[in-house]
C-alpha positions in Angstrom: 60.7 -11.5 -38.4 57.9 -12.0 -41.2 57.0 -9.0 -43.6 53.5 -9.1 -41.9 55.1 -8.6 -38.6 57.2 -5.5 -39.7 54.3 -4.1 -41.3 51.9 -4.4 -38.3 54.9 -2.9 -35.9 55.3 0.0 -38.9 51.8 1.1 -38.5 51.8 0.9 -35.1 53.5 4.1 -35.3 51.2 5.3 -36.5 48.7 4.2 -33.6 51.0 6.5 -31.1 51.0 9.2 -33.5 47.7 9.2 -33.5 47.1 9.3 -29.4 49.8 11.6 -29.4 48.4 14.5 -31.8 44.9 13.6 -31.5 44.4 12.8 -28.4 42.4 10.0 -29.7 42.4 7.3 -32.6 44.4 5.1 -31.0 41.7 1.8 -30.6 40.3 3.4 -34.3 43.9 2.4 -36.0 44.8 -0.6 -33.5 42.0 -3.1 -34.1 41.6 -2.9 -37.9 45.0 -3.4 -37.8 45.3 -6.4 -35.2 41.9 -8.0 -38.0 42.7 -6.9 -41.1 46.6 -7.2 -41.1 47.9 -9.0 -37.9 44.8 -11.8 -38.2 43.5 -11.4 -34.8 39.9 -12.4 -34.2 37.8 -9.6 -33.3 37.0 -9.9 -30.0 40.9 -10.6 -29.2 42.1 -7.4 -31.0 39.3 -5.6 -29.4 40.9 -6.7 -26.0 44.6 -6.0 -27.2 43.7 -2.6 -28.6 42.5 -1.8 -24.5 45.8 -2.4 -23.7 48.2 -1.1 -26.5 45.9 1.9 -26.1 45.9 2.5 -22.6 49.9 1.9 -22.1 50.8 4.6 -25.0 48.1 7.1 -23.4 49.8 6.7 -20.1 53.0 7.5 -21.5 51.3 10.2 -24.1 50.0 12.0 -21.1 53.6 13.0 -19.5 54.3 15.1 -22.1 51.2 16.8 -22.6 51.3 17.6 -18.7 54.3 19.4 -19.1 53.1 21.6 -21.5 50.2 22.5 -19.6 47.8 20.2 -21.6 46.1 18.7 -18.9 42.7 19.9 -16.6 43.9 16.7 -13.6 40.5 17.5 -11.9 38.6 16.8 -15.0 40.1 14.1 -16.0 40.6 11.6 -13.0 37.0 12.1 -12.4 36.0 11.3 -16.0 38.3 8.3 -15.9 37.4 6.8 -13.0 33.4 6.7 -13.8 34.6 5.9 -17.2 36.4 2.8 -15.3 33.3 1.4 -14.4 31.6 1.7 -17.3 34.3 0.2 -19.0 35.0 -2.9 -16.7 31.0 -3.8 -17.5 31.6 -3.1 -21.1 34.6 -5.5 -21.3 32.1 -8.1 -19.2 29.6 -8.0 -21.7 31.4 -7.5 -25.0 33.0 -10.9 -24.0 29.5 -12.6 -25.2 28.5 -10.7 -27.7 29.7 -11.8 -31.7 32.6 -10.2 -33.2 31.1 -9.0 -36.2 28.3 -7.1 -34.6 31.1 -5.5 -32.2 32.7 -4.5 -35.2 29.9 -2.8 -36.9 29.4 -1.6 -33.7 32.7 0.4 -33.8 32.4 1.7 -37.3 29.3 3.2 -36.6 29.6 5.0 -33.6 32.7 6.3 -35.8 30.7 7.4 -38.3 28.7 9.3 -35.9 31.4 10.6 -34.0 33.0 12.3 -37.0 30.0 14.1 -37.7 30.3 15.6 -34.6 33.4 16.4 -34.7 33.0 17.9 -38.4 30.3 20.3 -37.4 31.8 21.9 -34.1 30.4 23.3 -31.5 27.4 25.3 -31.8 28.2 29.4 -31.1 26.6 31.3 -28.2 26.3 34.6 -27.8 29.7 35.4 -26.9 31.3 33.0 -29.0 33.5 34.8 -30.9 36.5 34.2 -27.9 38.4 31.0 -27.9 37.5 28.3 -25.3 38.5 28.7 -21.8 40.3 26.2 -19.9 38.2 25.1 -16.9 37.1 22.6 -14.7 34.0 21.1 -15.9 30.8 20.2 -13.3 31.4 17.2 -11.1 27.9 15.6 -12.3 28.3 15.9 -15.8 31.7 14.5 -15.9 30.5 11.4 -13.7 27.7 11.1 -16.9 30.1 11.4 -19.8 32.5 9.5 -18.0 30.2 6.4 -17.7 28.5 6.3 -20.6 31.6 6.8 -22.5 33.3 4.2 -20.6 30.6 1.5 -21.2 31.3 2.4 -25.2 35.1 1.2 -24.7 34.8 -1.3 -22.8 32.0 -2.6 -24.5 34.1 -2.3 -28.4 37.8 -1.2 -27.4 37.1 1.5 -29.1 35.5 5.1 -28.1 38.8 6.6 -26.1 39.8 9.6 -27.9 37.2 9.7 -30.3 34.8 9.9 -27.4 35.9 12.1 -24.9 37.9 14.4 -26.9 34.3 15.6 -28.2 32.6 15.6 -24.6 35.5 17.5 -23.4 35.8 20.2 -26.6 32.1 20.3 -27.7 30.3 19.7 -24.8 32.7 21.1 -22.3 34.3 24.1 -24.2 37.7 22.9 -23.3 39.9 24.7 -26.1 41.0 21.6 -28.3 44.6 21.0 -27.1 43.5 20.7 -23.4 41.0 18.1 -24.3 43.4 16.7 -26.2 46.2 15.9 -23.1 43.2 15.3 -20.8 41.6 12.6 -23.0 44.5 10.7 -22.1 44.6 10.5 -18.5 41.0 9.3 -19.3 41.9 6.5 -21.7 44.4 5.3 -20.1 42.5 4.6 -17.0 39.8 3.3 -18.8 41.3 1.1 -21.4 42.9 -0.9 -18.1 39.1 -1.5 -16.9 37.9 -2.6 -19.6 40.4 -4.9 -20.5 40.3 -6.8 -17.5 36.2 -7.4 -18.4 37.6 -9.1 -21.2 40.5 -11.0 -20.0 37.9 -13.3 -18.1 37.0 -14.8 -22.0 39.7 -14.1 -24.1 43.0 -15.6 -24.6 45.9 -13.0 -25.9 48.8 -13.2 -27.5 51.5 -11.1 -25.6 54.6 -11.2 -27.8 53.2 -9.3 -30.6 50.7 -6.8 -28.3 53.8 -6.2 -26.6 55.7 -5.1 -30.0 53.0 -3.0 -31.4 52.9 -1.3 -27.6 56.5 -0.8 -28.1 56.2 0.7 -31.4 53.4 3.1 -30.7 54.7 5.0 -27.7 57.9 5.9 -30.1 54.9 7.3 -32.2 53.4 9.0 -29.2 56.6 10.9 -28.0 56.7 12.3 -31.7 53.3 12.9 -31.8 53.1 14.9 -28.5 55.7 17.3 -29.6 53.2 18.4 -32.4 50.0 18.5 -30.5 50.4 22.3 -29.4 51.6 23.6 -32.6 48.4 22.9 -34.7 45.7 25.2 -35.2 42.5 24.2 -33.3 40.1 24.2 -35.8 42.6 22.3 -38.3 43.4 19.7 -35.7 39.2 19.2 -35.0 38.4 18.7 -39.1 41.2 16.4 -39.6 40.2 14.3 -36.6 37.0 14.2 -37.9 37.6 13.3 -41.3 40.3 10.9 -40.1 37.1 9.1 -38.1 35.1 9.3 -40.7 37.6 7.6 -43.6 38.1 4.4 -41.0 34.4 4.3 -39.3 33.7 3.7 -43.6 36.4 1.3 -44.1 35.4 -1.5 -41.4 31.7 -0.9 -42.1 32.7 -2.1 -46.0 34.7 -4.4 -44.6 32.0 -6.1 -42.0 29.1 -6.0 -44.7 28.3 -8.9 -47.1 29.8 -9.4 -50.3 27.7 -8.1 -52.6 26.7 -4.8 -50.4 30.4 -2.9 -49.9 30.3 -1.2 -53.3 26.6 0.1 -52.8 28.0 1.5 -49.2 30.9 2.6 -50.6 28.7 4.6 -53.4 26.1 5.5 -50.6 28.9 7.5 -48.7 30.7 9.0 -51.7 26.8 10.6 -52.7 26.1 11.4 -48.9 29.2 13.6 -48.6 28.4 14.7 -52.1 25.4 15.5 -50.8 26.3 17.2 -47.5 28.9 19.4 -50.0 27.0 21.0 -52.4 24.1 21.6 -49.7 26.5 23.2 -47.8 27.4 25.4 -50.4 24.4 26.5 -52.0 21.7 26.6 -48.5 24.2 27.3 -45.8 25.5 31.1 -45.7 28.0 30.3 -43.2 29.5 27.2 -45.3 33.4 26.8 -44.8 33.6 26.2 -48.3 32.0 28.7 -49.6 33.3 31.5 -47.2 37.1 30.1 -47.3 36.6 30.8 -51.3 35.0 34.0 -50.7 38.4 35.0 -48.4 40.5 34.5 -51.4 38.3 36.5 -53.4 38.0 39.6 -51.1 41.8 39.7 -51.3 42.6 43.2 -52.9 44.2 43.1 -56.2 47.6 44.8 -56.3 46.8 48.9 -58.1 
């Protein structure tokens, strides 16, 4: 067994780990790792990825559904029109070039983490936590398809994707999207990847491994899932998103043009920081240091 090979299984730990707290991140971790480490070409790790992905959800999901985790309804409706989408996605992404796939992927990243960094936006009665419910047959048949056209169409866009259609747009508290997200992903990562097994050649041995070595990550990781705070779980998966969605958009661009992204994202976050502290009166950062300040000092 070469050192590459162990390293690529080692991180595919990580890969379950991800599905398994997250609900998501699971295509995010597995192609830049099938590209950038294993050696894959894009469009083949954007094919395995469907499939690691979609075995460790399946398995992800059992224990999630014992702990309650799971809206069924919800999410064999989302998954099945998200299995259409996704089987015309894999058909098309088949003949389109790798690198534009790929830039495809970090940016919707990008975007998604945004998203996911801002939250929902309050209502009126706001101030209780989400409620788990079913959400409305027609705008799950929506989400579902367009989301499932995104993964089919770049392996990527599982988790990342319908986690926030299911916690922002559905007001599903963050833990149930989380289990749910699964049974989507799963079912759609299968569709998709049989769109692109009619161009693409894979290489089963190592898939197989890094499957094997990502649901041990997943059981771990769904014995955390319900014992994170919310809110905590939502910035981290955004900031997670956000730190990869950079890294293979540097990666994809020429030469001479990754340090001035690089330096463009530093000074946007920068940016979004100190505009957040100085213009926005609700600004995490500025109220989480006004919290410590309000403390009363000992008499």
């Amino acid at each position: 067994m070469t050192a590459i090979l162990i390293l690529v299984l080692a991180l595919s730990v990580v890969i379950g780990l991800s599905l398994g707290v997250l609900g998501g991140g699971g295509s995010i971790l597995t192609v830049p790792i099938l590209v950038y480490v294993a050696g894959f070409e894009a469009k083949d790790a954007i094919a395995a990825s469907l499939f690691v992905v979609g075995v460790t959800s399946a398995v992800s999901v059992l224990s999630h559904a014992r702990g309650g985790r799971v809206m069924w309804r919800t999410g064999l409706i989302f998954g099945a029109a998200g299995m259409v989408g996704a089987f015309v996605g894999g058909l098309l992404g088949g003949h389109i070039p790798g690198q534009i796939l790929l830039i495809a992927f970090a940016i919707m990243m990008v975007a998604t983490s945004v998203a996911m960094l801002r939250g929902r936006k309050k209502k009126k009665n706001d101030g209780a936590p989400p409620v788990r419910h079913e959400l409305p047959l027609g705008r799950v048949l929506l989400d579902g398809a367009v989301v499932g056209l995104v993964t089919g169409l770049v392996g990527a866009g599982g988790g990342f994707l319908v986690v926030p259609a299911l916690a922002l747009l559905g007001g599903l508290p963050m833990s149930v999207a989380v289990g749910t997200s699964l049974v989507v992903i799963a079912m759609k990562s299968f569709a998709g990847l049989a769109g692109y097994l009619t161009t693409v050649q894979l290489d089963w041995g190592i898939i197989l491994g890094v499957t094997a070595a990502a649901i041990v990550g997943t059981l771990a990781g769904s014995k955390l899932a319900g014992r994170i705070p919310e809110a905590a779980l939502r910035k981290a998966f955004g900031w997670f998103v956000l730190a990869m969605g950079t890294f293979v958009l540097i990666q994809q661009a020429p030469a001479d043009l990754r340090w001035l992204i690089a330096a463009g994202v530093a000074a946007l976050t920068a940016g979004t920081a100190g505009i957040c502290w100085f213009l926005i009166s609700s600004c995490p950062l500025r109220n989480r240091v006004g919290r410590r300040n309000s403390v009363p000092s000992p008499a």
